[in-house]
Each structure stands twice: as structure tokens, then as C-alpha cells.
GUROBA-521998 format. One line per 3 residues: for each residue x, y, z of C-alpha. Coordinates in steps of 0.02 Angstrom, whole numbers. Layout:
BEGIN
X:Y:Z  ...
This chain:
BEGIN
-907:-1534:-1429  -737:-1456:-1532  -733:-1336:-1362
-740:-1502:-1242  -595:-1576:-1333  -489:-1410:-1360
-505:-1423:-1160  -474:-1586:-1108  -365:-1626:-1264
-271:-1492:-1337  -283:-1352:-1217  -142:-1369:-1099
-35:-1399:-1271  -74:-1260:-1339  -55:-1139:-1186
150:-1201:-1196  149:-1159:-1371  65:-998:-1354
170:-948:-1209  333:-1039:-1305  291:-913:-1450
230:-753:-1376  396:-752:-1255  534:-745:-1389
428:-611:-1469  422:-520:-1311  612:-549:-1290
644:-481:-1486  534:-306:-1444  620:-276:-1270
803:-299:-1330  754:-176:-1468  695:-45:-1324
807:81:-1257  881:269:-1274  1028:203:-1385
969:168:-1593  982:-40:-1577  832:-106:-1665
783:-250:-1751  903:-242:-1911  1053:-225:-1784
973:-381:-1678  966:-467:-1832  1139:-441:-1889
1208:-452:-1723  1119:-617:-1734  1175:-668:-1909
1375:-635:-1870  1367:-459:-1953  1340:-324:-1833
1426:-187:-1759  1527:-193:-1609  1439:-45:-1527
1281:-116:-1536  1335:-269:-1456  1393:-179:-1307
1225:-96:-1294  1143:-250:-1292  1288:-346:-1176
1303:-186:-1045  1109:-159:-1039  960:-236:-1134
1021:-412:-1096  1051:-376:-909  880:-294:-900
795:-444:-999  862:-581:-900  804:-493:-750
620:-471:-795  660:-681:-827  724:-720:-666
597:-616:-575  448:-651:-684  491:-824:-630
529:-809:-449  378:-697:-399  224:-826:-508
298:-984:-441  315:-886:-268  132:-827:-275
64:-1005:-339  143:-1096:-196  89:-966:-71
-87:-960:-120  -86:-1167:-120  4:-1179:61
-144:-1042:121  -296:-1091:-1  -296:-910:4
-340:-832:-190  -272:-670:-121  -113:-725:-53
55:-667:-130  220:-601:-97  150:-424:-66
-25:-459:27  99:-574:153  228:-405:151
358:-498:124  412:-387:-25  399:-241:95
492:-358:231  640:-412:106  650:-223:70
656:-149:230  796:-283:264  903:-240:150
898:-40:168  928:-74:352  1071:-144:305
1127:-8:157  1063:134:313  1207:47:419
1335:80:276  1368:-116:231  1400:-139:70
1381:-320:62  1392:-449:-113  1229:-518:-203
1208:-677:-102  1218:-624:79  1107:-484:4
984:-624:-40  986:-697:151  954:-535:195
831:-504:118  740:-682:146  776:-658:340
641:-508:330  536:-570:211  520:-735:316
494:-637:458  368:-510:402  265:-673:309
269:-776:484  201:-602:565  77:-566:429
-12:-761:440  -9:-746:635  -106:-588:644
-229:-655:516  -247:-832:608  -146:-908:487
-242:-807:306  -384:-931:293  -469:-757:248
-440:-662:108  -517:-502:173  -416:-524:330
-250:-586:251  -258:-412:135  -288:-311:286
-138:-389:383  -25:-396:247  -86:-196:212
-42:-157:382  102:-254:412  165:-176:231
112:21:274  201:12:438  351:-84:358
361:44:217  348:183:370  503:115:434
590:86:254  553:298:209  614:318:373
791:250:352  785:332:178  754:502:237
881:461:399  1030:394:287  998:482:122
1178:445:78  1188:298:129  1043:228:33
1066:333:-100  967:279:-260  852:134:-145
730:239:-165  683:210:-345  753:39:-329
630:29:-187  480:23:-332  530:-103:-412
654:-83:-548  744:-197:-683  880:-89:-720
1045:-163:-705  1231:-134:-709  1315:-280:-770
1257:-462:-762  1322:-508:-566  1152:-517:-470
1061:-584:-610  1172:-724:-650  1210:-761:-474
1006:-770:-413  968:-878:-582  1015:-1014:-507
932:-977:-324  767:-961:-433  786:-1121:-517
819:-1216:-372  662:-1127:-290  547:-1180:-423
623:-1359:-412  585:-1372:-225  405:-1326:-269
384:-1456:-407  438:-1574:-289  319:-1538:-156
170:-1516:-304  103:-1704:-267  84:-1651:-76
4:-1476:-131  -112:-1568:-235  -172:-1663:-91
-162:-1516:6  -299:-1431:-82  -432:-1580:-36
-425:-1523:145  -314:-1558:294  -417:-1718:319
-381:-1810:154  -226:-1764:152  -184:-1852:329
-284:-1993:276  -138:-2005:144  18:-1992:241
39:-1773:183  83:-1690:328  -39:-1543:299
75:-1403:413  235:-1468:369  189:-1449:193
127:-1244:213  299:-1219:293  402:-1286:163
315:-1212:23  299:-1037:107  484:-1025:146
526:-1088:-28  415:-929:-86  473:-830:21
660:-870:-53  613:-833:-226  522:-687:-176
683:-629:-87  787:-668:-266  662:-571:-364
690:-415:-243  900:-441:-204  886:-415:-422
745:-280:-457  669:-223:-266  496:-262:-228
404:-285:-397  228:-287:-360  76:-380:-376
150:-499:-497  149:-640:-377  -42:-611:-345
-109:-578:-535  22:-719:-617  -35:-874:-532
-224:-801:-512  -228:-780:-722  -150:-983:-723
-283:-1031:-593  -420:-953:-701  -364:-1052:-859
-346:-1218:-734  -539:-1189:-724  -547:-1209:-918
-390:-1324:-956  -373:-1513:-898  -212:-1553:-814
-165:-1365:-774  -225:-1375:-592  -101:-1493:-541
36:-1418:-454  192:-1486:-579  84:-1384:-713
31:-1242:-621  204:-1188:-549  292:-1181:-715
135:-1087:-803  118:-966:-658  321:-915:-684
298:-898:-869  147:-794:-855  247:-677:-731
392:-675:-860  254:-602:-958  187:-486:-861
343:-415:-798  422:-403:-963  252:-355:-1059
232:-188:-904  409:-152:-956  354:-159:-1159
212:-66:-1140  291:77:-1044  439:127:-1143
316:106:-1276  216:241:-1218  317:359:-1126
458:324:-1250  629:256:-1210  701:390:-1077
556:403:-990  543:197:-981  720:200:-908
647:317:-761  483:231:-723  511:79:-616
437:-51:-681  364:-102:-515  230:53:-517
169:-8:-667  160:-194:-628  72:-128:-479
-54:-18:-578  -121:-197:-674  -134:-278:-508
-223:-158:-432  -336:-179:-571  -336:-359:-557
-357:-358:-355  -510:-260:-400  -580:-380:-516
-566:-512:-384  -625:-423:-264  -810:-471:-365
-756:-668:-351  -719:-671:-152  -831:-754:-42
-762:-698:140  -862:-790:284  -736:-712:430
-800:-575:512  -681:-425:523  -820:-325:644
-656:-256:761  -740:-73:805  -897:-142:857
-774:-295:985  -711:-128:1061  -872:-26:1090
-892:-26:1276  -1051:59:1353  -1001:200:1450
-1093:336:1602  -1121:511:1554  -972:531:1689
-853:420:1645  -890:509:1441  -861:686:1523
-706:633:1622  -647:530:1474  -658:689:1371
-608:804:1502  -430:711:1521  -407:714:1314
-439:883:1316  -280:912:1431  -166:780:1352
-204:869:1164  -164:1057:1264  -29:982:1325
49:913:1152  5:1054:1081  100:1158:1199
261:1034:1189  230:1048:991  267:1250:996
388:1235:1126  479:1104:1033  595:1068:857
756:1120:809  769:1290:925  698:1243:1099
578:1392:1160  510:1437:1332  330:1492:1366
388:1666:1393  452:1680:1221  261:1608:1152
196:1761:1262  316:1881:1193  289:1824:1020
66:1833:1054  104:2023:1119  205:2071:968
372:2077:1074  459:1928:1016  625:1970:928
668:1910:763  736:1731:779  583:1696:892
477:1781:801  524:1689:627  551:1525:723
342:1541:791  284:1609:623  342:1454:528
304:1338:685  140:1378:745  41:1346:577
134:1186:551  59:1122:747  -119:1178:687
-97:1113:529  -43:931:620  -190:966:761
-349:1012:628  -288:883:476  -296:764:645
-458:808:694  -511:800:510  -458:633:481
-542:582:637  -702:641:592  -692:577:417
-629:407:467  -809:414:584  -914:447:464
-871:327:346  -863:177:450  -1041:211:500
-1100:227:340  -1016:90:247  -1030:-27:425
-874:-64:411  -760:-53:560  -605:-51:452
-670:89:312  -568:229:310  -529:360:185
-346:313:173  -367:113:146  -545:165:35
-427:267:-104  -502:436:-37  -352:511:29
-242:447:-141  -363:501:-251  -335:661:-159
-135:673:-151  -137:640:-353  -242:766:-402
-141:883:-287  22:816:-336  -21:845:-510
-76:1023:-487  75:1084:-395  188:979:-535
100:1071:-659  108:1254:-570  233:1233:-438
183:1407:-340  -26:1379:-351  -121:1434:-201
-180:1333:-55  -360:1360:-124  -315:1283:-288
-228:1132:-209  -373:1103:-99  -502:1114:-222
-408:981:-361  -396:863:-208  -575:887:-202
-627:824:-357  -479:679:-345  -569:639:-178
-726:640:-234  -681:537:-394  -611:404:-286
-738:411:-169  -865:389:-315  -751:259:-390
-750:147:-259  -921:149:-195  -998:141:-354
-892:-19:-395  -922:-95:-207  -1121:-58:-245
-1151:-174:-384  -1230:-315:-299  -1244:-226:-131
-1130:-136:-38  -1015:-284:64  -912:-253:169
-786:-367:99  -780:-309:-74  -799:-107:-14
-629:-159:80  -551:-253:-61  -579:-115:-211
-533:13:-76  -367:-64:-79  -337:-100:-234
-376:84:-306  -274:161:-156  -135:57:-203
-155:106:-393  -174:303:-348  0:302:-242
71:225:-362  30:364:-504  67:474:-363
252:400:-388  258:385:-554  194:573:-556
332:610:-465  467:516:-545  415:587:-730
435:765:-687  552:760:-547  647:580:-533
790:642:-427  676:730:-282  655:594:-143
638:696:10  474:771:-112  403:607:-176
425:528:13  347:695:93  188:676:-41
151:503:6  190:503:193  108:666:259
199:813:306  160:996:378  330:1078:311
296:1252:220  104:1267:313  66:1443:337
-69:1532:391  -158:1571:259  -139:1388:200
-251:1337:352  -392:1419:298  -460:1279:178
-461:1175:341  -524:1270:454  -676:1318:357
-713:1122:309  -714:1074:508  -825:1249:530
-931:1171:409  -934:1001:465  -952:1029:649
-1132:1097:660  -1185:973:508  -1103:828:635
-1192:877:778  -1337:873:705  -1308:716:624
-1224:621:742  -1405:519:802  -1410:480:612
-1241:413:594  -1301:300:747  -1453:236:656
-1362:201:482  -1236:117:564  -1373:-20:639
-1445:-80:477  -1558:-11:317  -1733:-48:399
-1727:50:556  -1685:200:467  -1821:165:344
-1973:150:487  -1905:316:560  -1905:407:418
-1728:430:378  -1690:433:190  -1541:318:156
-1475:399:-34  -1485:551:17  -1406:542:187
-1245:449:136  -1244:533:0  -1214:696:130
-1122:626:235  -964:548:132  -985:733:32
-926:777:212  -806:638:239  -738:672:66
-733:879:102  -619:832:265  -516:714:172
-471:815:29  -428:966:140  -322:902:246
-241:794:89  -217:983:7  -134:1039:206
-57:883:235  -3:749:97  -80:586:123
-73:514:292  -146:341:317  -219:257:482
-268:428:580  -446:406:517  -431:218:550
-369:205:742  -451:355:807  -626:318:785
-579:151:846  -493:205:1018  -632:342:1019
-745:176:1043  -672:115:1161  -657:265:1272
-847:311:1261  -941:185:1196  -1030:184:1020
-1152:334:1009  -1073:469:899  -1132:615:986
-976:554:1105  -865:459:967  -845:610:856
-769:732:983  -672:601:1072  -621:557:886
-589:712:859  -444:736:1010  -387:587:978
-329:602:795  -286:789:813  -164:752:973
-90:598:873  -37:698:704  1:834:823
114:715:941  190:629:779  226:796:707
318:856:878  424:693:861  473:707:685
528:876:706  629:857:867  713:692:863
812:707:733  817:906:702  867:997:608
841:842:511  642:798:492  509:673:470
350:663:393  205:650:519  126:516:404
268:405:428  264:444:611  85:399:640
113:234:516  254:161:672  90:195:783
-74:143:693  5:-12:585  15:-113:754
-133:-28:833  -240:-111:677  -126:-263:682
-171:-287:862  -370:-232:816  -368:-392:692
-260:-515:833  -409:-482:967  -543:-495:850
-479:-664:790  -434:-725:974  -637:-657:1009
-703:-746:876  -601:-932:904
């Protein structure tokens, strides 16, 4: 009985006090953080009337800068991601699962790339223009995000192709956007107080506007119906909340970048203590809680890592990888509480039943098309060749600018046409053993649990063999792999939850990936970029060995196989009456999927969507047996990486870029458009 009262008495009390105490305390141990010796005696006296004047301008020319803007955007990005999850009834909606972080920060780079150097506030509008836009786009491929599942997947692959775009005008205008790229993770470090002070007050209006309109999103949450019956207008109400999120979330990144996840796990923690704490549901409540438990997240991330990496280090790591790191934790966690009804089944809308002709010509005109990319891809880059010279350099009479210019060219176009083919496969294989038509090993964490083990290996010994690279993404692969389908089995393996975990631990491994990066080597972009965006610069031959013997293994074991990919990707009990044992063959074939990933991870970086569209288009080509999906796969994906490669090398030579980012502009509206026809099928 105490417990009853405490909740409908005393609790929402005592949550204010709590939160009253603990963010003072908070305050105290941050402003006593930092490379210069200003700790709490100095606070104290500074306080009291009897410090120092040097302290005080450490605290007035840093630590207070950096304090007030974990504030402002601890508030902006809760109240942002309890108003969006309200106007969508979505538990999974935020400022990044909408991309309008990534939309806000690909605005404002565009405009850095163009060499504008404009003030804070028409930085803001900037940066709310394409966060607005990349929101409206996000909700209209995902029929408005009355799905979580589908909302994460929109917002994932409106975000990937967004970033794609972003790394692209980094690596275009390095100058230009010099230093965006670290700001691009989400970072509270600040020079002065001019953005802070000048989006305080765009914040505080924002969270206003939303208690305002917390009467009509308490109605709102009884259902379009009841809140008619009332006189609350139920889609005039989801606009003006969103865009008042969507202008907070464009203050929070105009003063730090895109700090991420907060918006999601901030109001989600307030919603779980609504469940225990009378009063705390209602909007006027939940709004304010939701922006001081974001205060607290934001500035407890950027406690806890100066903390432990000590006080140069903190100043390197953004504070948005680690924000992101708890998220992805916490996106996990939910991923055990969704119930998703909508059905995401987009490969199997696209498998058309196809002649043993029309598979042979289908394959017979891929075969050409990939021959002919690969012959533009040699023939092609920063020194234009002719045929004759390819001949010339095959017979050993090539001089020596051909002959270096095909020796460092040829094993990048195989590297880009069998890490292809790879992904292709792998993609195949674990769609029809998960049945899920949007598994693959880039969205599941495979590929990023890949990339960081390699990216740690060649931090740690900068000149270790291909062999060595390839074998630690091997294990990182396979730990992934075993980390998210272990989680996604408790209960049964959904398809939902696979999807969900998959993206929270791929979002958690790139994000080690940068903070990898930024501890050992903060000031390499072009290296931290090429990592996470897939890249075939420095292949040589003896580097394609790994590869080439894991699709000589895999080939034979595939066609073989490929009747019992068909059957496990039907259901369990047709397997089961023709003898087929179900452990044991997934088991052997993600070991496969996993081999393929981690090789070409260990050739390539990490390239996402390859092992995602191909098997997809492959579908639609031939039809759903994978006797004819996993070669047409196969051409597919290797002619894509191998086209993508062709075009970063040649449009901007000498200058480059990254394959990944290349096939990212392609696949990110290829699965955008996947999701629109599915939910146009299914209406």
C-alpha cells in the first residue's frame, strides 16, 4: 500500500526533486572537467568571491560554454523526441529514426561546401529547412510511421543515404568544411557563448509551443476518433508538434551537430516512469521531464567519458558517439517491447515467376553489362587508357606509366567486382534464413562488427597483412553475427526484433569504429570516412586472395545449397518433413554469409545496401528460386560496387570517392522506394 501512494501521491514530487538535485551535481562535476587544473576548491572560491582570475577564464572561455550547451541541447532533443513520438504514437520515433538530425546536418555542410559562412540564426533555418524536409520524406515513405519497424527502416535509409551525401561534400570541399567532420558526431565543444546564448531562447520558445499544444496531444493519444469527437484536429495537431520538434532538433544541431539517440532514449525513460507515476503521462509533465532527462543524459555521456578516457581524450571524443553507444543499447532493449503488426515482406512483393528463357536471357544480358563495367572500370580514372594499352600491359609490353597505372588499377576493379559479388551472396543467404526481406549483413551489425575489429587491428599495427585483417574481421563478424541472433532468438526469431537489434548494434559498432578512429588518429578524415564508407584504394593483388578463396569456397557450398535456402526460406515445418535439419543448416549457412562479409569488410571497409538491393533486384529479374537468385545476385552486386567504384574514381579525379558512399546515393532510394510499393500494395 506505501508503493500505491509513493505512486499516485508522492512520485511525480519526488522525480522533480531527484532530477532538481542530481542536475546541479552533474553541473558541479562537469565544470570541474577539463585539461586545465580547475577543480572543485577553485569552483568553490570562484563561487565564494575568492578565486583566481585564471581560473575564471577557464571556466568563462570553456566549461561554461560547453555546460550550457549540453543544457540547451539536452533540452531541445527530449522535448523534440516526446512530441514526435506523441504526434506519431510511434515509441521509436525521434529526431534521428525521422533523419532529421542527418537532414539538419547535411543542410548545413551544403551550405559550409558552398563557402558561406553564415551567423547562428540563419544557420538554425538552415538547418530546420532540411531537417523538415528529410522528416516530411521519412513519414511519407513509411505511410506516415504508424510502424515502428517501418519508421526505423525509413528513417535508416533516408539517414545512410543522407550521411552518403554529407561524406560526400566533406571529402569534395575538405577546406571548406574543415573541422564538420567531428562536429558532424555530435560535439559540445564551443568557442565562446554566441550560438548557445542565441538558440536558448529558440529552445525555450520550442518547448513552450509544445506545452501549449499538450491538452490536444493528450487527446491525441485516445485515437483520431475521440479526439474529433472533441473539437482536436487530429492532423493539424501532428503538424504542429512535428515542426516544433523538428525546430528544436535543428537548435540542438546549429549548437553541437547531430547528437544522437537522445531524443529517442530521453522521452522513452519519462514514458517508462509515466507507467509507474500518476500525472507524468500528461503532456505539460512529460515534455518538461523528457528535456531534463536529456540534460542528463547528454551531460552524464559527457561525465562519464572524460572520466574514463581522462580529460584530453574527453575533449576529442564527440560526445555524440557516446550518446549514441547508450541508445543503441537502449533501441535494443526496446526492440523486446515492440509489437509491429505491418508487414515489411518487400522481397517476396517483387518475386515474379519467371521461364527458364527469360532466366537465361536475363542472365545472359547481366553478364555483358558487368563485362562491360568492368572494361570501362580499367579503362577509366585519373589517366584515361585504351584497350591496346590493357593488351600491351597482359603481354608484358606496357611501358612504365601504363604499366604502374594497371598494376594499382586492376586489383582495385576486382576488388570492387568480387566484394560485390560477396555482398550479394551474403545479403541472399541471410534473408532466406532469417525470412526477412530486409536482413542484410550491413543493417544486421555483420559488416560493423567486421570494420571494428579490422579498424582496430590496422590502428594497432598499421602495416599487418591482408590475412591478418581478414581474419580479425572474422571473429568481429562472427561476434556480431552471434550477437544479434542470439539476442533476436529469445522468444523466437521475429522478424521485427532481428531488424530492430540489427540496427541498433550496427549503429553502436560504427560508432566505436569512429571513436576508434578519433582516439588514435582525430585529425585523419579522409581515413575515418574511407573505413566507414567502403573503399578499394591501396588493393593489391595479393590482398585479393582472402576474397577470392571465400567465393571459391562458397560457390560449390551455394550450389549445392541453393534448393535448401529455398525450403528454409518457406517456413520451419517443410524443412522438418523433408529431412532438412534447421540448427545445423543456418548454422552453415550464416558461417558462410559471415565468411563473405568479413572478407570483403577486410578488402573493402564497410559498405552498406549492396547485400540489401541486389538480392532484391535479383528477385525481380528471375523470380524466387535461388539456384537463379544467387548468380543473378551475384552480377548484380559485383557490377554495382564495380560501377560505383568507376564513378568515384573518374568524376572527380584525381580527387576520389569511396564506393560505399557511391552505392549509398543508389541503394538508400532503391530501399526507400522497396518500402513506398510495399505500403501502396498493402493499403
Amino acid at each position: 500500500m506505501t508503493l500505491t501512494r509513493s505512486r499516485v501521491g508522492w512520485g511525480l514530487p519526488a522525480l522533480i526533486l531527484g532530477v532538481a538535485v542530481l542536475l546541479p551535481v552533474m553541473a558541479a562535476v562537469h565544470l570541474t572537467q577539463g585539461t586545465a587544473a580547475v577543480g572543485l576548491a577553485e569552483l568553490w572560491a570562484l563561487l565564494t568571491g575568492a578565486g583566481v582570475d585564471q581560473s575564471a577564464d577557464v571556466l568563462i572561455a570553456s566549461r561554461i560554454p560547453r555546460l550550457l550547451a549540453g543544457l540547451v541541447v539536452g533540452v531541445a532533443l527530449g522535448a523534440a523526441g516526446a512530441a514526435m513520438q506523441s504526434a506519431s504514437r510511434n515509441p521509436l520515433a525521434s529526431p534521428d529514426t525521422l533523419a532529421v538530425n542527418a537532414g539538419a546536418h547535411l543542410a548545413v555542410v551544403a551550405v559550409a561546401a558552398f563557402g558561406l559562412s553564415i551567423p547562428v540564426l540563419p544557420s538554425a533555418l538552415v538547418a530546420f529547412v532540411g531537417g523538415l524536409a528529410a522528416a516530411a520524406l521519412v513519414l511519407a515513405v513509411s505511410g506516415g510511421g504508424s510502424g515502428p519497424v517501418r519508421l526505423v527502416l525509413a528513417g535508416s535509409a533516408i539517414a545512410l543515404g543522407t550521411h552518403a551525401v554529407t561524406s560526400t561534400l566533406l571529402l569534395l570541399f575538405a577546406q571548406e568544411t574543415s573541422g564538420l567532420y567531428a562536429w558532424g558526431q555530435g560535439n559540445l565543444a564551443q568557442i565562446g557563448l554566441t550560438s548557445v546564448t542565441q538558440m536558448a531562447p529558440v529552445v525555450a520558445v520550442g518547448v513552450v509551443l509544445l506545452l501549449l499544444l499538450g491538452r490536444r496531444l493528450d487527446i491525441l493519444g485516445l485515437g483520431d476518433d475521440a479526439a474529433r469527437s472533441v473539437g482536436v484536429d487530429p492532423r493539424g495537431t501532428r503538424v504542429a508538434a512535428v515542426v516544433v520538434a523538428v525546430l528544436l532538433s535543428a537548435a540542438a544541431v546549429t549548437v553541437a551537430g547531430p547528437v544522437g539517440f537522445v531524443g529517442l532514449a530521453a522521452p522513452a525513460i519519462t514514458r517508462l516512469l509515466a507507467a509507474r507515476i500518476r500525472g507524468l503521462a500528461k503532456h505539460r509533465a512529460l515534455v518538461p521531464m523528457s528535456a531534463a532527462i536529456g540534460v542528463v543524459i547528454v551531460l552524464g555521456a559527457d561525465v562519464v567519458v572524460r572520466a574514463l578516457l581522462g580529460a584530453q581524450a574527453g575533449v576529442e571524443v564527440p560526445t555524440g558517439v557516446v550518446t549514441t553507444l547508450l541508445g543503441a543499447v537502449f533501441l535494443v532493449a526496446i526492440a523486446f517491447r515492440v509489437r509491429d503488426s505491418g508487414s515489411v515482406e518487400t522481397g517476396a512483393s517483387l518475386a515474379r515467376v519467371r521461364s527458364r528463357a527469360g532466366f537465361l536471357t536475363a542472365v545472359g544480358v547481366l553478364v555483358v553489362v558487368t563485362v562491360a563495367v568492368l572494361v570501362a572500370a580499367v579503362l577509366l580514372g585519373d589517366a584515361k587508357l585504351l584497350l591496346g594499352d590493357v593488351a600491351n600491359w597482359i603481354a608484358g609490353r606496357a611501358g612504365d606509366t601504363t604499366q604502374f597505372i594497371l598494376n594499382t588499377r586492376v586489383p582495385r576493379v576486382l576488388a570492387a567486382l568480387l566484394g560485390g559479388a560477396a555482398l550479394a551472396f551474403a545479403g541472399a543467404i541471410v534473408q532466406a534464413v532469417s525470412r526477412n526481406a530486409l536482413a542484410e549483413p550491413g543493417i544486421l551489425g555483420v559488416a560493423g562488427g567486421g570494420g571494428l575489429a579490422a579498424i582496430a587491428v590496422l590502428t594497432a599495427v598499421p602495416l599487418a597483412s591482408a590475412w591478418a585483417v581478414t581474419g580479425s574481421a572474422l571473429l568481429g563478424s562472427a561476434a556480431a553475427a552471434t550477437l544479434v541472433f542470439g539476442l533476436a532468438a529469445r522468444g523466437g526469431l521475429q522478424q521485427n526484433r532481428l531488424v530492430l537489434i540489427g540496427i541498433g548494434v550496427s549503429a553502436a559498432l560504427l560508432n566505436a569504429i569512429s571513436m576508434v578512429i578519433v582516439l588514435t588518429d582525430p585529425f585523419n578524415e579522409t581515413k575515418a570516412l574511407t573505413w566507414l564508407s567502403g573503399s578499394t584504394y591501396g588493393r593489391t593483388f595479393p590482398s585479393l586472395l582472402p576474397l577470392v578463396l571465400s567465393i571459391a569456397i562458397a560457390v560449390p557450398l551455394l550450389v549445392v545449397l541453393a534448393r535448401r535456402l529455398d525450403l528454409l526460406s518457406l517456413d520451419d515445418d517443410t524443412p522438418r518433413l523433408l529431412g532438412v535439419r534447421l540448427p545445423s543448416s543456418r548454422l552453415a549457412l550464416l558461417s558462410l554469409a559471415v565468411l563473405l562479409t568479413a572478407t570483403t569488410v577486410g578488402s573493402l571497409g564497410v559498405i552498406s545496401f549492396v547485400g540489401l538491393v541486389a538480392p532484391h533486384a535479383a528477385r525481380a529479374l528471375v523470380g524466387g528460386r535461388h539456384s537463379r537468385v544467387l548468380p543473378t545476385a551475384a552480377l548484380l552486386g559485383g557490377a554495382l560496387v564495380c560501377f560505383a567504384d568507376t564513378i568515384g574514381r573518374t568524376v572527380i579525379a584525381p580527387g576520389q570517392l569511396p564506393a560505399g558512399l557511391v552505392t549509398a546515393l543508389v541503394g538508400a532510394p532503391y530501399f526507400a522506394w522497396l518500402l513506398w510499393r510495399s505500403r501502396t500494395a498493402s493499403v
